[in-house]
N, C-alpha and C positions, 0 to 999 in steps of 0.2 A: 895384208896390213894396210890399215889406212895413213894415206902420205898426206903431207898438209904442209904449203910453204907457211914462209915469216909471215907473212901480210894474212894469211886464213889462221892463222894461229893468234897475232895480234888483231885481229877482227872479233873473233872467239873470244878471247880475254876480256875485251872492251865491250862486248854483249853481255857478258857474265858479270862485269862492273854494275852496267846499266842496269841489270833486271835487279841485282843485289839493293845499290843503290834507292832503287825504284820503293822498293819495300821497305828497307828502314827508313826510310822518309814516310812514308804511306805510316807502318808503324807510329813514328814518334809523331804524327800532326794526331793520329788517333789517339795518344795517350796526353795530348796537351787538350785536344777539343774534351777528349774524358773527365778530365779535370776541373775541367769548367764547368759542363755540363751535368755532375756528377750531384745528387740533389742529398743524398744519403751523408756527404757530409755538411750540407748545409742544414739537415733536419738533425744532426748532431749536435750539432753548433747551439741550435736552437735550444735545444733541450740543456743544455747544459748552461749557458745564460740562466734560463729559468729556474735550474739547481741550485747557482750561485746566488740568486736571488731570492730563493727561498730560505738559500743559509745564510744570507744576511740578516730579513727580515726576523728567523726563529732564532737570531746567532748560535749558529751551529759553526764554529770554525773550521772543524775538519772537514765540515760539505764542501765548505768554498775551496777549502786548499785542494782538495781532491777534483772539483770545476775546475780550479785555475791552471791544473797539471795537466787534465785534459784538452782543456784548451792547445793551453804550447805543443802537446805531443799531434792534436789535430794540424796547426799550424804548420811543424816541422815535416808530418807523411807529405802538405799540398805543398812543399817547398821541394821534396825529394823528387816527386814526380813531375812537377814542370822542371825539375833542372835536367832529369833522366829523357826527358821529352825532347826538348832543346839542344840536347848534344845526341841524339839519335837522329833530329832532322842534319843537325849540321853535318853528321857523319853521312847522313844520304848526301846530302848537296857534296862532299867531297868524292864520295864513290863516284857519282855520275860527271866530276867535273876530270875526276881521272880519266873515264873512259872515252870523255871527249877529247881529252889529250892524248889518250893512244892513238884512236880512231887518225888525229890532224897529224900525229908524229907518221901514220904510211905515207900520207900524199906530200 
């Protein structure tokens, strides 16, 4: 059987922190830079402007309501994903700040 004192045991723990950590940090900056970067809703965006303003121009009022819904609901997915971004890094930054608190709690 393998034996393993306190201190290899919390060594272990606080390595498994770290590498966890490491990742959902690495994750969430990938899903914030994603978002930025992300062009498919900016050419969305675009088009749909352009809808709105087609249906003003021919007054078509259910173009624009149906634009203007689009709109908000494009708005609310880049609100959901920087906020889900944002608390995945913070959740890395506390993983690794734990396991640097285990690591100082052996010495």
């Amino acid at each position: 059987m393998f034996a393993m004192s306190s201190n290899d045991f919390i060594m272990t723990m606080a390595l498994v922190l770290l590498v966890i950590g490491i990742i959902v940090l690495g994750i969430g900056v990938f899903t914030l830079v994603k978002k930025v970067l992300g062009k498919e809703l900016n050419t969305i965006a675009d088009q749909t402007v352009k809808i709105a303003q087609k249906g003003i121009t021919d007054e078509i009022s259910g173009l624009v309501g149906n634009a203007r819904a689009l709109i908000e609901v494009l708005n609310e997915m880049v609100k959901t994903a920087t906020g889900i971004g944002i608390f995945l890094v913070i959740l890395g930054g506390l993983l690794m700040a734990g396991a640097y608190l285990l690591v100082k709690s052996i010495g």
